[in-house]
C-alpha positions as CSV (number, residue, x, y, z in Angstrom):
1,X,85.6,-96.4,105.2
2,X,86.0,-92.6,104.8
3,X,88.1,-90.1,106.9
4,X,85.2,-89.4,109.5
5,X,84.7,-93.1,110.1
6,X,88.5,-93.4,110.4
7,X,89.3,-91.1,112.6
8,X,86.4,-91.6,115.2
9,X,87.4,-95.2,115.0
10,X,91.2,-94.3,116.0
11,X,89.6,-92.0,119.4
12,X,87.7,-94.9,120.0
13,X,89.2,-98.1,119.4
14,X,93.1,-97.2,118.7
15,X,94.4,-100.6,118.2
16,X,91.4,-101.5,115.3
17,X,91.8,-97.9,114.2
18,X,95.4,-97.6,113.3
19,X,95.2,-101.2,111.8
20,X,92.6,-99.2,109.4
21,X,95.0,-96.5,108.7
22,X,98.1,-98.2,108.0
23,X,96.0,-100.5,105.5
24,X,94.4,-97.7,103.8
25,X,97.7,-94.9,104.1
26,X,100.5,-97.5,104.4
27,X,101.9,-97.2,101.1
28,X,101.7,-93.6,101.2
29,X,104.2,-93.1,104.5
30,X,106.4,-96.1,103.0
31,X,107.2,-93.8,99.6
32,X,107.1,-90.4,101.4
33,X,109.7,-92.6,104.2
34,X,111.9,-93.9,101.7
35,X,112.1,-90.7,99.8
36,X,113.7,-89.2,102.5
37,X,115.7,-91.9,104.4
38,X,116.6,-93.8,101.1
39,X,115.7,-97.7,101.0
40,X,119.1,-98.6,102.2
41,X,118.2,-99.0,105.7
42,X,115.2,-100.9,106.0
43,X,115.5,-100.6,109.9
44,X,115.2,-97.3,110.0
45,X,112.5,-97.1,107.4
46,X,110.2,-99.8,109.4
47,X,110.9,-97.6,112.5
48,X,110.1,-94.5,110.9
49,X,106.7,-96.0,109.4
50,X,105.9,-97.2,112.9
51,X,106.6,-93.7,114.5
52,X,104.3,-92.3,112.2
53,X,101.1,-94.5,113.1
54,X,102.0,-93.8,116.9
55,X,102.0,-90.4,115.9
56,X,99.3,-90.1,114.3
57,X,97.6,-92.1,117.3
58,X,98.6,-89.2,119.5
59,X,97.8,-86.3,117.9
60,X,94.3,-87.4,116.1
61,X,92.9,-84.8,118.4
62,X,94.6,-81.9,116.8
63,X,93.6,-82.9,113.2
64,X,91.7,-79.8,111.7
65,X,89.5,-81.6,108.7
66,X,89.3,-77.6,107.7
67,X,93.0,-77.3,107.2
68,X,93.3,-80.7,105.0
69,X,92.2,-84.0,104.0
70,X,93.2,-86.8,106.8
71,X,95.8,-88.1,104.2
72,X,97.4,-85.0,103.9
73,X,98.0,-84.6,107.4
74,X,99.4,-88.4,108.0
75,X,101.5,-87.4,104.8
76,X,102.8,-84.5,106.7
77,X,103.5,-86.6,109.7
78,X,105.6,-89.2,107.8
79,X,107.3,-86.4,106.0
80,X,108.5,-84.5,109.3
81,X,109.2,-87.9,111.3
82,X,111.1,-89.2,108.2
83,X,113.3,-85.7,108.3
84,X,113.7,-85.8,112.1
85,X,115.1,-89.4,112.0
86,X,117.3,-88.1,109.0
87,X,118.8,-85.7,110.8
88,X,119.4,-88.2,113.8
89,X,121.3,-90.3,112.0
90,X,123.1,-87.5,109.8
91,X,126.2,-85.8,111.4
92,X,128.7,-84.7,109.1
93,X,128.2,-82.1,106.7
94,X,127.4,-84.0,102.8
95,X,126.9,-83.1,99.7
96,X,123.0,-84.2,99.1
97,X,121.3,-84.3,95.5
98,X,118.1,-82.8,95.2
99,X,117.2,-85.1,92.1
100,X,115.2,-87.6,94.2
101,X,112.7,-85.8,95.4
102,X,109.3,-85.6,94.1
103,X,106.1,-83.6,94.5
104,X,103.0,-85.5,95.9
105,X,100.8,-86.6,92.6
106,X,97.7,-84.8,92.9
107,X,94.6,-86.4,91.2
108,X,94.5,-83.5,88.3
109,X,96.5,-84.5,85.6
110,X,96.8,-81.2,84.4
111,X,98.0,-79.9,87.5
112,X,99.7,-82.2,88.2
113,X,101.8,-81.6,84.4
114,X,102.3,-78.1,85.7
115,X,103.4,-78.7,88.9
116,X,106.4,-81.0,87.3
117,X,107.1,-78.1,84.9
118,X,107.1,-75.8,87.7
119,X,109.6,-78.4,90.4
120,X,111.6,-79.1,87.7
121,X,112.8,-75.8,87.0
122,X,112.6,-75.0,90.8
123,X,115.5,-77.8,91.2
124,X,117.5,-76.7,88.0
125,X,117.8,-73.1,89.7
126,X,118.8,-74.4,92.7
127,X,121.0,-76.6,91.3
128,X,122.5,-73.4,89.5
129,X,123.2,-71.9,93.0
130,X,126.9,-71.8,93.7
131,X,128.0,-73.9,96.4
132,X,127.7,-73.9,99.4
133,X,124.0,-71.7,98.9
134,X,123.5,-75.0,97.1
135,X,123.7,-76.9,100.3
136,X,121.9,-74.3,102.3
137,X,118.9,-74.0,100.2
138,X,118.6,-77.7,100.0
139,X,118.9,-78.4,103.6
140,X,116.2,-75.6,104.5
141,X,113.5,-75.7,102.3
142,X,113.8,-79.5,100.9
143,X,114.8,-81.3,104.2
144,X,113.6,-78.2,106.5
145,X,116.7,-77.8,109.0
146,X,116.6,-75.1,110.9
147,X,119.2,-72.5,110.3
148,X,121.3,-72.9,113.4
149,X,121.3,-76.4,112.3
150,X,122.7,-75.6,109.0
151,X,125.0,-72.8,110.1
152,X,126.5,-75.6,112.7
153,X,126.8,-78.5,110.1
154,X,128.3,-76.3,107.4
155,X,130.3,-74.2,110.1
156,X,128.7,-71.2,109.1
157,X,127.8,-68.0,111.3
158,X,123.8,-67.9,111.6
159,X,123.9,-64.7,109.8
160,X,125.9,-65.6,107.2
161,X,123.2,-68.4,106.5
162,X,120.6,-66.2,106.8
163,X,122.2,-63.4,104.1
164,X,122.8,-66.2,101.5
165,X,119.3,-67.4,101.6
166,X,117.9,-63.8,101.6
167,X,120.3,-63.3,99.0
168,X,119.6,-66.5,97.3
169,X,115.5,-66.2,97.4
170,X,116.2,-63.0,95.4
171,X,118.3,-64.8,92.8
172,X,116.2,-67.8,92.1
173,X,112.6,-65.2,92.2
174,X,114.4,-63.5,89.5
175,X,115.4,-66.9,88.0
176,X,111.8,-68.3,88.1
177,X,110.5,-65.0,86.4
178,X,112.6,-65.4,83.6
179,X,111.6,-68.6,82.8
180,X,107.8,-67.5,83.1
181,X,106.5,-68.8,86.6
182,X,105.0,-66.3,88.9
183,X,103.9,-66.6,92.4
């Protein structure tokens, strides 16, 4: 079955369709799931999973096939549900490693070499950051927390947050040129 097929058959016939979609994209929002939440909590993970197929259920009428592949979108929905129930379940400020995360594979090999050249050393300047622009830049732009978010975990002024990751941006672009990547 391809994406078309799948998709009309979720408008159409939910309960058939989203039995379709969690055998063909299952595994995907079980990895992206547990790459955020951990695999300590299988709860949570099977709640998460489940949230994402409900999800998916009510906004297959926004899915733009233009903007992305059907699997990139129910990727992005795991991902965000995964972080929202992260945050729910996070309160106290934590130190969090950023070695964990991974990239999506893409099909390219090639690319895909790249790419793991290019995350690696995205990580190892971050991980160069002094704390806590360590913390910050990991909670925006890995786990995507808003900045009054961040500023009230790590009881922070919102402009202080924002000036460290201005100031932080700067010092990893100039990082990231150094070591010969260019965007």
């Amino acid at each position: 079955m391809d994406e078309r097929q799948l998709i009309v058959k979720i408008k159409r016939k939910p309960k058939d369709g989203l039995i379709d979609a969690f055998e063909m994209y299952g595994p995907l929002v079980k990895a992206i799931t547990v790459k955020v939440l951990g695999n300590s909590n299988s709860e949570d993970v099977e709640e998460c999973i489940s949230d994402t197929f409900i999800k998916l259920w009510q906004s297959i009428g926004s899915y733009d096939e233009q903007k992305g592949s059907l699997k990139s979108f129910i990727a992005s929905i795991a991902r965000n549900t995964a972080i929202d129930r992260y945050r729910k379940n996070k309160t106290d400020f934590i130190s969090l490693p950023i070695d964990d995360l991974e990239e999506a594979s893409p099909h390219d090999t090639e690319a895909a070499a790249i790419n793991r050249i290019d995350i690696d050393l995205v990580k190892d300047a971050v991980r160069d950051l002094p704390e806590p622009d360590r913390e910050i830049f990991y909670r925006r732009f890995f786990l995507s927390e808003t900045i009054n978010d961040i500023a009230d975990k790590m009881v922070l002024k919102n402009k202080r947050v924002e000036k460290r990751l201005c100031k932080g941006k700067q010092k990893l672009r100039d990082l990231l040129i150094s070591k010969g990547i260019n965007y």
